[in-house]
KOLVO-650243 format. One record per atom (N, C-alpha, C): residue number from 0; atom name; residue in one letter; x, y, z. Coordinates in nm, 3 decimals. Each point is the difference from the previous one (the first is absolute). Layout:
<setis>
+-----+----+----+---------+---------+---------+
:   i : at : aa :      px :      py :      pz :
+-----+----+----+---------+---------+---------+
: NUM : CA :  a :       X :       Y :       Z :
...
+-----+----+----+---------+---------+---------+
</setis>
This chain:
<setis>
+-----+----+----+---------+---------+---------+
:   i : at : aa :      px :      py :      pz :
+-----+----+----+---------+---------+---------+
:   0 :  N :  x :   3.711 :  12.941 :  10.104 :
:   0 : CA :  x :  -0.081 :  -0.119 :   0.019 :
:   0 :  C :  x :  -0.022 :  -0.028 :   0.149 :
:   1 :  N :  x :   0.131 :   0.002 :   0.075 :
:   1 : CA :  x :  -0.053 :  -0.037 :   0.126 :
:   1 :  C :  x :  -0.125 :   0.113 :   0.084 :
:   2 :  N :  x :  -0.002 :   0.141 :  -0.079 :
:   2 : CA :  x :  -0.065 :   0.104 :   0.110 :
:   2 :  C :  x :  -0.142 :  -0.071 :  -0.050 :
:   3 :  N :  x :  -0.026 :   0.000 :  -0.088 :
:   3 : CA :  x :  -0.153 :  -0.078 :  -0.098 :
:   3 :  C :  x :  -0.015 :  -0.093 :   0.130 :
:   4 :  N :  x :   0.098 :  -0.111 :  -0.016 :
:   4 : CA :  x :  -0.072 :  -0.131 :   0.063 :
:   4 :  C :  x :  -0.054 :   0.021 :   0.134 :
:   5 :  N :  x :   0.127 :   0.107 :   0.056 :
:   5 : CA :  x :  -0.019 :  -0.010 :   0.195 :
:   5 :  C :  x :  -0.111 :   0.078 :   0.000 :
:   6 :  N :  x :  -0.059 :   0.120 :  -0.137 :
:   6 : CA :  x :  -0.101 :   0.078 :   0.050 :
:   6 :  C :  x :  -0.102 :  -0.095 :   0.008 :
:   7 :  N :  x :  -0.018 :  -0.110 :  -0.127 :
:   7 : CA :  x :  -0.115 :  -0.049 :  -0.045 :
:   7 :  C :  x :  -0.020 :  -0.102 :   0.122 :
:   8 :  N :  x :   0.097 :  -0.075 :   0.027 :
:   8 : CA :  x :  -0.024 :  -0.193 :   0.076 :
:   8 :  C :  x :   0.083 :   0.081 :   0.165 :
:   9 :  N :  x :   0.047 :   0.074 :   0.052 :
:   9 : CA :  x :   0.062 :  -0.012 :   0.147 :
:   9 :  C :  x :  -0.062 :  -0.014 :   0.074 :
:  10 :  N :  x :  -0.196 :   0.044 :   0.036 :
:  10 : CA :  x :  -0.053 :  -0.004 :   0.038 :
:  10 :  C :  x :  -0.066 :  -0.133 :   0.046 :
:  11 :  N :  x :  -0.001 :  -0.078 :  -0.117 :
:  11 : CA :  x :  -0.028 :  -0.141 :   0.057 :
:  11 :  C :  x :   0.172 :  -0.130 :   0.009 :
:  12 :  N :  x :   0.101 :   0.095 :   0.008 :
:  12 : CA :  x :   0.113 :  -0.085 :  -0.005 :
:  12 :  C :  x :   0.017 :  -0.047 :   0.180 :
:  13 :  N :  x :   0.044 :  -0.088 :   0.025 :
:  13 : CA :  x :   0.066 :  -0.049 :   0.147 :
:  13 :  C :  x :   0.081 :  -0.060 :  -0.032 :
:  14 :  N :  x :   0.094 :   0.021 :   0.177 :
:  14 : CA :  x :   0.092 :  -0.073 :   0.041 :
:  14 :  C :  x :  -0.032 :  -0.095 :   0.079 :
:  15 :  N :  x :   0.022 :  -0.135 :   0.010 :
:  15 : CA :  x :  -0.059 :  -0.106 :   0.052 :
:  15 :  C :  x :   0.146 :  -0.090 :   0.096 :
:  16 :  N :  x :  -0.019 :   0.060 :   0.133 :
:  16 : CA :  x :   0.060 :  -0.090 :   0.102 :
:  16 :  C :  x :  -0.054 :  -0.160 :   0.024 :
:  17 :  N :  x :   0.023 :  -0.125 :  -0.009 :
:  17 : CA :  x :  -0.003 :  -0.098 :   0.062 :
:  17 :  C :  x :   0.087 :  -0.084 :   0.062 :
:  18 :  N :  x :  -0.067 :  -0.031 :   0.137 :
:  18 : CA :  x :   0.076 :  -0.082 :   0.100 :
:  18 :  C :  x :  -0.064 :  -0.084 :   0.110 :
:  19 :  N :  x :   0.067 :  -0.031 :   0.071 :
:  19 : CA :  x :   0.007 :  -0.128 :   0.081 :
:  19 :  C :  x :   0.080 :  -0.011 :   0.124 :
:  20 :  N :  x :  -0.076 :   0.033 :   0.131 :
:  20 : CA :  x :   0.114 :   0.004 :   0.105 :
:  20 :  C :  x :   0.034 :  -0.150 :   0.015 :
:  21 :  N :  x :   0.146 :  -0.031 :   0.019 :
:  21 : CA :  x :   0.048 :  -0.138 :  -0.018 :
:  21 :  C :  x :   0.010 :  -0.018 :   0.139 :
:  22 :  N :  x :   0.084 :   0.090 :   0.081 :
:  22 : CA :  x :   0.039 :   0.040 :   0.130 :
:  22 :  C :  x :  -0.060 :   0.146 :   0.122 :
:  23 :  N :  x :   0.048 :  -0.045 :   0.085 :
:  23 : CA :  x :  -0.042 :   0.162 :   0.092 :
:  23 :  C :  x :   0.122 :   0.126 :  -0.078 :
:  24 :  N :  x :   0.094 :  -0.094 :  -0.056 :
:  24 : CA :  x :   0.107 :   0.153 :  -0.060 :
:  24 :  C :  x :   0.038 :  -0.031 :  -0.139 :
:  25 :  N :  x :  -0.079 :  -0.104 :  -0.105 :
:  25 : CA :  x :   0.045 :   0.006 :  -0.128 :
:  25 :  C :  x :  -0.150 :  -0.026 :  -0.141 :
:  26 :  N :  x :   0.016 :   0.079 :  -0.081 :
:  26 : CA :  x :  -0.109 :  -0.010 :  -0.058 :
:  26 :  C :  x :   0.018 :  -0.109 :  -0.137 :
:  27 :  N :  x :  -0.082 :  -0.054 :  -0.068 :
:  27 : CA :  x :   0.030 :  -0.022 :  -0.137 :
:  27 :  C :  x :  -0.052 :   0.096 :  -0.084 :
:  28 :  N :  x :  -0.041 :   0.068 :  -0.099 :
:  28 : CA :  x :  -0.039 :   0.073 :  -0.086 :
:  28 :  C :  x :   0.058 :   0.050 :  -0.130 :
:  29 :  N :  x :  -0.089 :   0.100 :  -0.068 :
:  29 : CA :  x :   0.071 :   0.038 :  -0.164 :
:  29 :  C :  x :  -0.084 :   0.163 :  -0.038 :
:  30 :  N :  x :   0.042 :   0.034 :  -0.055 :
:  30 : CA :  x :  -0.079 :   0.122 :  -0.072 :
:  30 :  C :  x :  -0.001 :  -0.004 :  -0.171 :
:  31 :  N :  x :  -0.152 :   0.062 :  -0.009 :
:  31 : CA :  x :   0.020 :  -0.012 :  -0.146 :
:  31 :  C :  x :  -0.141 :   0.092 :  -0.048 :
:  32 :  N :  x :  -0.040 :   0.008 :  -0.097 :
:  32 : CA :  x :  -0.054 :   0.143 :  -0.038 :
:  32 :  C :  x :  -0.123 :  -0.078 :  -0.086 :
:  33 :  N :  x :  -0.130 :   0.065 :   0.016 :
:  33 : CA :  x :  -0.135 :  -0.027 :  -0.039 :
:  33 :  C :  x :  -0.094 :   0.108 :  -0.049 :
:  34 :  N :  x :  -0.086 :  -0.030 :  -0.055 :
:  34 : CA :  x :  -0.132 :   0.099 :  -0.063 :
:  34 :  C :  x :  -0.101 :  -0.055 :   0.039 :
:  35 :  N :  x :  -0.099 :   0.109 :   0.070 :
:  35 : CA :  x :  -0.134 :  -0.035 :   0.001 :
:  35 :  C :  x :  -0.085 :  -0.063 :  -0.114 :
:  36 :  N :  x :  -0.062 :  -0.074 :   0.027 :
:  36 : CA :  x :  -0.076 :  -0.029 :  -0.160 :
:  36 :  C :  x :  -0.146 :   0.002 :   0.009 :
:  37 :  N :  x :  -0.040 :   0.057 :   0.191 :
:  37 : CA :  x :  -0.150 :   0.053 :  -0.007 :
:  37 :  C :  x :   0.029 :   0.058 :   0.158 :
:  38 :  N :  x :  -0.109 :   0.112 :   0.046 :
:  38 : CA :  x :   0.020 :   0.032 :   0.101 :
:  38 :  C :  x :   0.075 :  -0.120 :   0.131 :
:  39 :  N :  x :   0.129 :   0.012 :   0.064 :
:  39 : CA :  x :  -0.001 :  -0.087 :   0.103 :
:  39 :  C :  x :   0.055 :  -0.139 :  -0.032 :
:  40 :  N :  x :   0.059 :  -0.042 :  -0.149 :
:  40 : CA :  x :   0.014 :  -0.072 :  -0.064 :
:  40 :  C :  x :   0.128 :   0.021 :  -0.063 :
:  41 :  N :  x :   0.092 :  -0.094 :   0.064 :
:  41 : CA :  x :   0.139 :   0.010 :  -0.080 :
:  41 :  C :  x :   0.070 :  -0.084 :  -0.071 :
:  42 :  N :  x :   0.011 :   0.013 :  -0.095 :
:  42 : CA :  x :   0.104 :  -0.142 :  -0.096 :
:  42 :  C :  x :   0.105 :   0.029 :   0.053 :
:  43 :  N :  x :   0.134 :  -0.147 :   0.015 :
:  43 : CA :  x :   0.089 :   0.035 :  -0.010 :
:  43 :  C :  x :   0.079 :  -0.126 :  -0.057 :
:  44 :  N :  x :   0.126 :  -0.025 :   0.031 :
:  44 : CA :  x :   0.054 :  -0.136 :  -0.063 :
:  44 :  C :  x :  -0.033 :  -0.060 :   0.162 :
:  45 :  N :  x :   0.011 :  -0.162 :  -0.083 :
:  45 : CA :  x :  -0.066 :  -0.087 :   0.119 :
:  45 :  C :  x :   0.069 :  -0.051 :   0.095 :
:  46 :  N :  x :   0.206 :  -0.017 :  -0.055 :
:  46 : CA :  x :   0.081 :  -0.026 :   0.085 :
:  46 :  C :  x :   0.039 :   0.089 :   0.103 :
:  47 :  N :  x :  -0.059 :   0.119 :   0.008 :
:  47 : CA :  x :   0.024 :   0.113 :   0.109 :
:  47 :  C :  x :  -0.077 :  -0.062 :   0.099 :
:  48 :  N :  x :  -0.075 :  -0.075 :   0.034 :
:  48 : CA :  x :  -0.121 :  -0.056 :   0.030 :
:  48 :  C :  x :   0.058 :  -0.141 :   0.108 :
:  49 :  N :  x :   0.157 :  -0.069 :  -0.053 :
:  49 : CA :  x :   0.057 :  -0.086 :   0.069 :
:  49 :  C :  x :   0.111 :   0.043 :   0.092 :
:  50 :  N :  x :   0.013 :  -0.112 :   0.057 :
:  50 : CA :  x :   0.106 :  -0.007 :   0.104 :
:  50 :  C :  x :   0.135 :  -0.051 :  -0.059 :
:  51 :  N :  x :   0.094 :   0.093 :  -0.029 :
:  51 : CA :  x :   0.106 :  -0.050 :  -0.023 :
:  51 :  C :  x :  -0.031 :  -0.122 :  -0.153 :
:  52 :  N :  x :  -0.069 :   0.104 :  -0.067 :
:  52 : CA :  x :   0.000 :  -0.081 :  -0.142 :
:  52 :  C :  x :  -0.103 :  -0.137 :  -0.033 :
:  53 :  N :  x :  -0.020 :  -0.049 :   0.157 :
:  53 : CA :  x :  -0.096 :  -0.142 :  -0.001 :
:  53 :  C :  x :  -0.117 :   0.076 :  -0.023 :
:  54 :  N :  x :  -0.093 :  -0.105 :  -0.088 :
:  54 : CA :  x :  -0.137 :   0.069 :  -0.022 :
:  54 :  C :  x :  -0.106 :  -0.106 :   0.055 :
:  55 :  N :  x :   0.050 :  -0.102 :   0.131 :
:  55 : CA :  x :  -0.036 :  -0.077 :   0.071 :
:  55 :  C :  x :  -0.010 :   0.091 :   0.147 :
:  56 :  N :  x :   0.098 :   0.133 :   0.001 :
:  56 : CA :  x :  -0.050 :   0.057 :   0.126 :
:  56 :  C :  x :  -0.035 :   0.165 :  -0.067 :
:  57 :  N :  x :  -0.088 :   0.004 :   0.082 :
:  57 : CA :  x :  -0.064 :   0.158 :  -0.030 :
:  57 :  C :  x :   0.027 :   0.123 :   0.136 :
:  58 :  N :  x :   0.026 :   0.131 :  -0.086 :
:  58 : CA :  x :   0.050 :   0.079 :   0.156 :
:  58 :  C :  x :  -0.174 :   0.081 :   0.044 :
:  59 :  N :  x :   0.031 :   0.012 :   0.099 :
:  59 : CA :  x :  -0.124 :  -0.047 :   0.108 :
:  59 :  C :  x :  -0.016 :   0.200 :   0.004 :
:  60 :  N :  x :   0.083 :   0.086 :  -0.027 :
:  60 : CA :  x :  -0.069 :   0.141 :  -0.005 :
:  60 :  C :  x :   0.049 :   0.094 :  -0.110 :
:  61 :  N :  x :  -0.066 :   0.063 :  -0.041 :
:  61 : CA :  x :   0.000 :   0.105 :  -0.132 :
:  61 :  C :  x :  -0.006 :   0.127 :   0.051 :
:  62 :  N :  x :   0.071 :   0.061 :  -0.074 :
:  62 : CA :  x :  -0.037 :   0.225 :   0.055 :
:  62 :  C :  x :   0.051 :   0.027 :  -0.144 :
:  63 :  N :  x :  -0.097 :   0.116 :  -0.021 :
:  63 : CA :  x :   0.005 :   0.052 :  -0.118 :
:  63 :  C :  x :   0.005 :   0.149 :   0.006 :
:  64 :  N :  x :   0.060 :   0.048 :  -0.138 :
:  64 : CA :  x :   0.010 :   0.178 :   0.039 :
:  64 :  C :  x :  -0.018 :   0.004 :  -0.148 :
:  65 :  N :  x :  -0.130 :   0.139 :  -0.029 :
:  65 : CA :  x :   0.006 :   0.017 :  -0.151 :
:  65 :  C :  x :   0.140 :   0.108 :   0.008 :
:  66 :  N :  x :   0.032 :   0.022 :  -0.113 :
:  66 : CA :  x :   0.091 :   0.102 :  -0.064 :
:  66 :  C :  x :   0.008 :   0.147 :   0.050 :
:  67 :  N :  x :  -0.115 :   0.017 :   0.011 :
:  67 : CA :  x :  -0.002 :   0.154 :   0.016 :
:  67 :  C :  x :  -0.003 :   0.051 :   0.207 :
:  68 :  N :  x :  -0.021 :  -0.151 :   0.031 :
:  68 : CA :  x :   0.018 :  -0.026 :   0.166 :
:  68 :  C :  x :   0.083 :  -0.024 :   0.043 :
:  69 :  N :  x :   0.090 :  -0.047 :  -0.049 :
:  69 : CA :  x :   0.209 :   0.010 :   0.003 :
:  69 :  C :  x :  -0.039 :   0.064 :   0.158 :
:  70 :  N :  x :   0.098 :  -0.050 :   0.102 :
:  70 : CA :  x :   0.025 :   0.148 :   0.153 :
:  70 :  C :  x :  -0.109 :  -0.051 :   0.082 :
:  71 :  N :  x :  -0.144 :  -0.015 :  -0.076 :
:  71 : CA :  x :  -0.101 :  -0.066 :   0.134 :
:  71 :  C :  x :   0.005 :  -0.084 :   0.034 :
:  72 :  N :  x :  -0.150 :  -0.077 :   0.089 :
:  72 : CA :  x :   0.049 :  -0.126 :   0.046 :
:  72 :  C :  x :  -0.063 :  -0.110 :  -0.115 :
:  73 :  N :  x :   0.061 :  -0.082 :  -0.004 :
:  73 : CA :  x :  -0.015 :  -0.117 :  -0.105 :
:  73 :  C :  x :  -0.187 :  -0.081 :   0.029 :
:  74 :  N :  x :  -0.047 :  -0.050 :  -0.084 :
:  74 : CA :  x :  -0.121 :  -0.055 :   0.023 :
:  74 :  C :  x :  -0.035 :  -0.104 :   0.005 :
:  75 :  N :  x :  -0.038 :  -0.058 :   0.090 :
:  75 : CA :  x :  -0.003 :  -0.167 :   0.017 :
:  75 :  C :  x :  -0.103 :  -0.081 :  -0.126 :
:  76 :  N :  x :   0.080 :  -0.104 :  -0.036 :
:  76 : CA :  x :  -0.088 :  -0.067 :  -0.129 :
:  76 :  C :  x :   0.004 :  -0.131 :   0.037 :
:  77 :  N :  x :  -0.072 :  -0.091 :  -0.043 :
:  77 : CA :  x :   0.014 :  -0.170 :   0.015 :
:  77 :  C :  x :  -0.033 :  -0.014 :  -0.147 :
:  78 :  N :  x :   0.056 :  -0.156 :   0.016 :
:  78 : CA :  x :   0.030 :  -0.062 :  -0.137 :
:  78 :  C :  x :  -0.128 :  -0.080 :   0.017 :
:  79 :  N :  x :  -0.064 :   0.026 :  -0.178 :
:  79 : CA :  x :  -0.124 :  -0.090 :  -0.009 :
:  79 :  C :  x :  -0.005 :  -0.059 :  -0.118 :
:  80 :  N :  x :   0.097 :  -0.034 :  -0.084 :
:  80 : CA :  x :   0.035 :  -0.105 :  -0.112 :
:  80 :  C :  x :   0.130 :   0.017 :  -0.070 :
:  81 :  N :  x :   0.043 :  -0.109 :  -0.007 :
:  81 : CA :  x :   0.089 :  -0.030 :  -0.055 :
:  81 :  C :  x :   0.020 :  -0.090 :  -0.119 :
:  82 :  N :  x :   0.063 :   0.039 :  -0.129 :
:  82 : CA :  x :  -0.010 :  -0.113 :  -0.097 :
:  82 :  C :  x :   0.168 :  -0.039 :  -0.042 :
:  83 :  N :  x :   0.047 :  -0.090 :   0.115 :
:  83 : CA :  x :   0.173 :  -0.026 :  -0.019 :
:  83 :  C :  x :   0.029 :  -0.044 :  -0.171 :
:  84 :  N :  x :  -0.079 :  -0.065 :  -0.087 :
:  84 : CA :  x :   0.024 :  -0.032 :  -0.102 :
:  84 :  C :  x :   0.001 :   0.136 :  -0.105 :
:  85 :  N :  x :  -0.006 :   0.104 :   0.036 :
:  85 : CA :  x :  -0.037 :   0.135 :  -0.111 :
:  85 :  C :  x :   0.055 :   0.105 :   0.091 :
:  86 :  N :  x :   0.016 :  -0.010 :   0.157 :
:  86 : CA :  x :   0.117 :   0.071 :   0.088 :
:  86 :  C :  x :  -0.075 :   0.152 :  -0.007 :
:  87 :  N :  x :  -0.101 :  -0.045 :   0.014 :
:  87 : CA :  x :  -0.146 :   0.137 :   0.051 :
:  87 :  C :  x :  -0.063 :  -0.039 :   0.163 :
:  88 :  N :  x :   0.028 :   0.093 :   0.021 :
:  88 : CA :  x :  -0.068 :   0.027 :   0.178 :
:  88 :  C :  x :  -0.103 :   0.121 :  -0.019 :
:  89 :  N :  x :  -0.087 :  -0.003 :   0.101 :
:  89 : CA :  x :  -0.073 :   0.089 :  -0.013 :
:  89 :  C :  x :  -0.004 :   0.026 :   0.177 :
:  90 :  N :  x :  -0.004 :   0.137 :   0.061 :
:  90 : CA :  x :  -0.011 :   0.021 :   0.103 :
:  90 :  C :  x :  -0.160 :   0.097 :  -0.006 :
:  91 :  N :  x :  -0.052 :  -0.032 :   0.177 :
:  91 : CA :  x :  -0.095 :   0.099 :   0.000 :
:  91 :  C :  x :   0.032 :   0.128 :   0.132 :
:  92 :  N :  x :  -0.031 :   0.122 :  -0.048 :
:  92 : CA :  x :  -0.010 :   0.119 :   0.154 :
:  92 :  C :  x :  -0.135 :   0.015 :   0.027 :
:  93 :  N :  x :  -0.024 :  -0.037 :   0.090 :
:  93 : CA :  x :  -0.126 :  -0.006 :   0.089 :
:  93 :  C :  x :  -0.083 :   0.142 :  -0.041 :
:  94 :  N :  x :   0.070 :   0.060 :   0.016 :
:  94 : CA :  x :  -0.040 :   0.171 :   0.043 :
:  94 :  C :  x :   0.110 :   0.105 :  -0.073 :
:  95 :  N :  x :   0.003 :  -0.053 :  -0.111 :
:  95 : CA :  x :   0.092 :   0.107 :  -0.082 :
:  95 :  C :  x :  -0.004 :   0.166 :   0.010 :
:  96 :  N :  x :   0.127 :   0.019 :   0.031 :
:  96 : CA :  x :   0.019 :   0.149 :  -0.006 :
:  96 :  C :  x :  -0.069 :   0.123 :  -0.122 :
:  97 :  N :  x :   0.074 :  -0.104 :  -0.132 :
:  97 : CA :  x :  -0.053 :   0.066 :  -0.129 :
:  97 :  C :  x :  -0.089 :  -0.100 :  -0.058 :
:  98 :  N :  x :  -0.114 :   0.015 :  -0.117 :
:  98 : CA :  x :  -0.047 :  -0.080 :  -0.069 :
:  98 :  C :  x :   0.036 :   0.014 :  -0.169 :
:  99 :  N :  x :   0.130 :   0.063 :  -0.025 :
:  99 : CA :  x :   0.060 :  -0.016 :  -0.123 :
:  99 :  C :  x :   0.055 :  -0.148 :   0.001 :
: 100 :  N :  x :  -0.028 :   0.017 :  -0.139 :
: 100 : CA :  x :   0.068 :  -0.186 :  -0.070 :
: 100 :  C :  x :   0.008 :   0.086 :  -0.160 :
: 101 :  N :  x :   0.084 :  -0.127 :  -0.067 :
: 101 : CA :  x :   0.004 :   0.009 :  -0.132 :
: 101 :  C :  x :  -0.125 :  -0.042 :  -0.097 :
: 102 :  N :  x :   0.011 :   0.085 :  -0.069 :
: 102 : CA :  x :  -0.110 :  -0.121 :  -0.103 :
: 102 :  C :  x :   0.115 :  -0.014 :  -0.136 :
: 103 :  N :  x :  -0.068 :  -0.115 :  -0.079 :
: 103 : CA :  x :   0.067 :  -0.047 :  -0.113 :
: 103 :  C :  x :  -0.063 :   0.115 :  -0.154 :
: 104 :  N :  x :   0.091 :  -0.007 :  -0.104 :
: 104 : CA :  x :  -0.033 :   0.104 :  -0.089 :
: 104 :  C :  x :  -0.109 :  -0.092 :  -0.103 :
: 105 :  N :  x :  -0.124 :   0.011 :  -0.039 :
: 105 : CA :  x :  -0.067 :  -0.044 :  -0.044 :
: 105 :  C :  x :   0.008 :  -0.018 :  -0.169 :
: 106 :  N :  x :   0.106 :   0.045 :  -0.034 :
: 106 : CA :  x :   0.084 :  -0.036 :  -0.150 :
: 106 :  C :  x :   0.124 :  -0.065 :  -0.057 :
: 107 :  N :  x :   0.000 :  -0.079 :  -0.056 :
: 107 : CA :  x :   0.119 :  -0.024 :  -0.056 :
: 107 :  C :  x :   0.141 :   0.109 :  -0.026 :
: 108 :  N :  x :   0.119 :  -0.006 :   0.088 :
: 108 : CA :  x :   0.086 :   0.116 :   0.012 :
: 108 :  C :  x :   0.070 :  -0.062 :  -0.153 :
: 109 :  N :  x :   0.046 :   0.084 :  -0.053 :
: 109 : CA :  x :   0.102 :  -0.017 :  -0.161 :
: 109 :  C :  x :   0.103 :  -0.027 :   0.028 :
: 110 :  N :  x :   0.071 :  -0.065 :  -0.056 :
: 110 : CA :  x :   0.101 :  -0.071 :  -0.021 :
: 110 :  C :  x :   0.085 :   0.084 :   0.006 :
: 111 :  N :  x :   0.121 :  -0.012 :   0.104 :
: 111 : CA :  x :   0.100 :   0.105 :   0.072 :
: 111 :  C :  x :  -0.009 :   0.068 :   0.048 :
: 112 :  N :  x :  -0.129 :   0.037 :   0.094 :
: 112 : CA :  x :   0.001 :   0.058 :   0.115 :
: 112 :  C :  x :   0.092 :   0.006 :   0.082 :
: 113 :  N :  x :   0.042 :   0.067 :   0.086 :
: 113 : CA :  x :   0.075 :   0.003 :   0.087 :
: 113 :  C :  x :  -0.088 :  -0.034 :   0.138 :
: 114 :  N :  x :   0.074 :  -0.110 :   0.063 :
: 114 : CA :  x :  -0.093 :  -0.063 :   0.101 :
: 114 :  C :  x :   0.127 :  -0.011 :   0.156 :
: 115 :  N :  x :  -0.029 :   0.011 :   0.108 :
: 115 : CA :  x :   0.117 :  -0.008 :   0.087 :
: 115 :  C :  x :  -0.089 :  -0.061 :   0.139 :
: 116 :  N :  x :   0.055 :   0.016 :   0.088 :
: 116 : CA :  x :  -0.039 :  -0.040 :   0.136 :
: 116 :  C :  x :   0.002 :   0.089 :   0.115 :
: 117 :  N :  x :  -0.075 :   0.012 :   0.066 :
: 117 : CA :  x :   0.050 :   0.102 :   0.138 :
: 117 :  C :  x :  -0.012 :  -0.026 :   0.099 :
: 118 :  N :  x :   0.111 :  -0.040 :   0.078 :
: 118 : CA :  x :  -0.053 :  -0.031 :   0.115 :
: 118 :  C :  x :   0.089 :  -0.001 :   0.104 :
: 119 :  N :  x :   0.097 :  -0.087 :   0.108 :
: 119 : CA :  x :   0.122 :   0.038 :   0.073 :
: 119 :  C :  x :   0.089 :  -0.100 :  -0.008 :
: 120 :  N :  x :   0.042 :  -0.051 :  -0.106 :
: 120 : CA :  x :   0.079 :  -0.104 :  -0.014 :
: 120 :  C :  x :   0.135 :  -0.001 :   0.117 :
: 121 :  N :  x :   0.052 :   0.124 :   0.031 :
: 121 : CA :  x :   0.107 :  -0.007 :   0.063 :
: 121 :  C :  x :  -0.015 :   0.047 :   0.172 :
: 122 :  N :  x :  -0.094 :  -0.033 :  -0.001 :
: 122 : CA :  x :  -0.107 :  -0.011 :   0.172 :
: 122 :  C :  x :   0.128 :  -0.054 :   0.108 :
: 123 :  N :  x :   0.000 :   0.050 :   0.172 :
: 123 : CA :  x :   0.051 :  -0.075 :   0.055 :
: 123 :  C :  x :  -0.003 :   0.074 :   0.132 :
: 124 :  N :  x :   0.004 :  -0.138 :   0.070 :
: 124 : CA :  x :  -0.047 :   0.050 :   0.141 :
: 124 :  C :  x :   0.122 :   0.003 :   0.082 :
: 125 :  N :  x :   0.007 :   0.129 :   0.096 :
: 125 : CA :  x :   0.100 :   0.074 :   0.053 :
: 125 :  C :  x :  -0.071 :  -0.044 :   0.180 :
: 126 :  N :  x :   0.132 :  -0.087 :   0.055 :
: 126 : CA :  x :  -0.061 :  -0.002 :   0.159 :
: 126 :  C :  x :   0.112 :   0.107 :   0.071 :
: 127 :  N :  x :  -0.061 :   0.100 :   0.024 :
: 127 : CA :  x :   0.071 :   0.099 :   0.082 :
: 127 :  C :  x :   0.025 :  -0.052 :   0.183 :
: 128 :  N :  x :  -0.051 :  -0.067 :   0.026 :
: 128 : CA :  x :   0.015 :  -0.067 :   0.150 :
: 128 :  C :  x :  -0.081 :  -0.159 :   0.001 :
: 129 :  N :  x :   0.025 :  -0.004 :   0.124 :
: 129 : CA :  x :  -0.086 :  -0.114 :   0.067 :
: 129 :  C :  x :  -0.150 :  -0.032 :  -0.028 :
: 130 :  N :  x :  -0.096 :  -0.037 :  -0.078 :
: 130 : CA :  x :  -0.104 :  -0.028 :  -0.017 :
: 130 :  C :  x :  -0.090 :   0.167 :  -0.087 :
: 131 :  N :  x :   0.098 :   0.001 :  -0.109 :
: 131 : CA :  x :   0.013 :   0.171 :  -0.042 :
: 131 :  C :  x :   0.038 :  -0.093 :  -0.146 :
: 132 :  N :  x :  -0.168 :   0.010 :  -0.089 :
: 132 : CA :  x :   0.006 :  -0.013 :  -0.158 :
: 132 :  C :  x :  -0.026 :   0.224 :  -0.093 :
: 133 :  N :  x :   0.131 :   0.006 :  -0.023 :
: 133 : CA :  x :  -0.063 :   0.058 :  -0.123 :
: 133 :  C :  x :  -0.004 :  -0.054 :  -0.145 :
: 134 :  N :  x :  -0.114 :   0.046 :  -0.105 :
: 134 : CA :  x :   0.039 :  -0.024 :  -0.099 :
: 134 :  C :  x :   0.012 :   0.165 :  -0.121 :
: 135 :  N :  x :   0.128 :  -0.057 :  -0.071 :
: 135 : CA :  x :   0.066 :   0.086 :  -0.152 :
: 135 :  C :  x :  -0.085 :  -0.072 :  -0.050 :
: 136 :  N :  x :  -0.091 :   0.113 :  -0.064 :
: 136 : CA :  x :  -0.060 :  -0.057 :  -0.166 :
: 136 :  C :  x :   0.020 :   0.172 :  -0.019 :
: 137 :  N :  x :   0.029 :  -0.036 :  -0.176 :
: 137 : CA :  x :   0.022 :   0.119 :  -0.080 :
: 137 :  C :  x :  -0.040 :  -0.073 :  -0.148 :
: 138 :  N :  x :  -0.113 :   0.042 :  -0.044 :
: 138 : CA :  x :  -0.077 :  -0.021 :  -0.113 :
: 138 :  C :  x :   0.113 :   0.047 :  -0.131 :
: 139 :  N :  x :  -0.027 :  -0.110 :  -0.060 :
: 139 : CA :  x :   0.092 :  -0.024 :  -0.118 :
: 139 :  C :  x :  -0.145 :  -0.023 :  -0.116 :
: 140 :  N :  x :   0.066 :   0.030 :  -0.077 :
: 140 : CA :  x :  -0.024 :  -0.026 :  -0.203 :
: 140 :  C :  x :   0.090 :  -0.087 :  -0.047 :
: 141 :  N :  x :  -0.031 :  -0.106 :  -0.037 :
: 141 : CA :  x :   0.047 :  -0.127 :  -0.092 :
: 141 :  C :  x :  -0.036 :   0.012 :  -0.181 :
: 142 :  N :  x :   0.060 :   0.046 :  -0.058 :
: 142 : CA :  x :  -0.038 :  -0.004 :  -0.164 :
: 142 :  C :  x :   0.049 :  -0.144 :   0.014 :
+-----+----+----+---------+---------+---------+
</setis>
């Protein structure tokens, strides 16, 4: 199941950095994992989107990396809606690298499908020095 999904959806899967310089040496931020849903167009959850959980402050920069771009450099995105009551964000890339997205299956799936998630739930950013972000993402399958 998982080789199906990563062949079918990795292409439009991301990893989604957001943050907020607070200081000259401390950041606020979170990581969390999204799908295109049209060229340049990313869903993701909407609290990735806050500062330290308030959805009264918003973090001020986004970088994104699809799946299969893991190692390059990440792609700058801004946030262009948010719906805190349903905890959907939508980001845009100016100038997208790829123009894969998902589309939805145009039938009713039968009852017990096997349905899962993919994306980097266990994401995390590694500061090797002084003003030195890496980020671990390693794409996971959720049944």
């Amino acid at each position: 199941m998982f080789n199906d999904a990563c062949q079918k959806n990795r292409d439009a899967i991301y990893g989604i950095r957001s943050y907020t310089q607070i200081s000259k040496t401390q950041q606020a931020g979170g990581l969390g994992s999204g799908f295109a849903i049209a060229p340049g167009i990313i869903a993701t959850v909407g609290h990735l989107a806050h500062i330290d959980n308030d959805p009264s402050r918003i973090h001020t920069n986004f970088e994104v990396i699809r799946s299969p771009d893991i190692g390059q450099q990440m792609e700058v995105a801004r946030l262009i809606a948010i719906d805190p009551n349903h905890d959907i964000a939508l980001l845009k890339i100016d100038n997208p690298r790829s123009n894969q997205f998902l589309t939805l299956e145009n039938k009713r799936m039968p009852t017990g499908t096997s349905c899962g998630s993919l994306g980097f739930p266990l994401g995390e950013l590694i500061q090797p020095g002084p003003n030195q972000i890496q980020i671990n993402l390693v794409e996971r399958l959720i049944v």
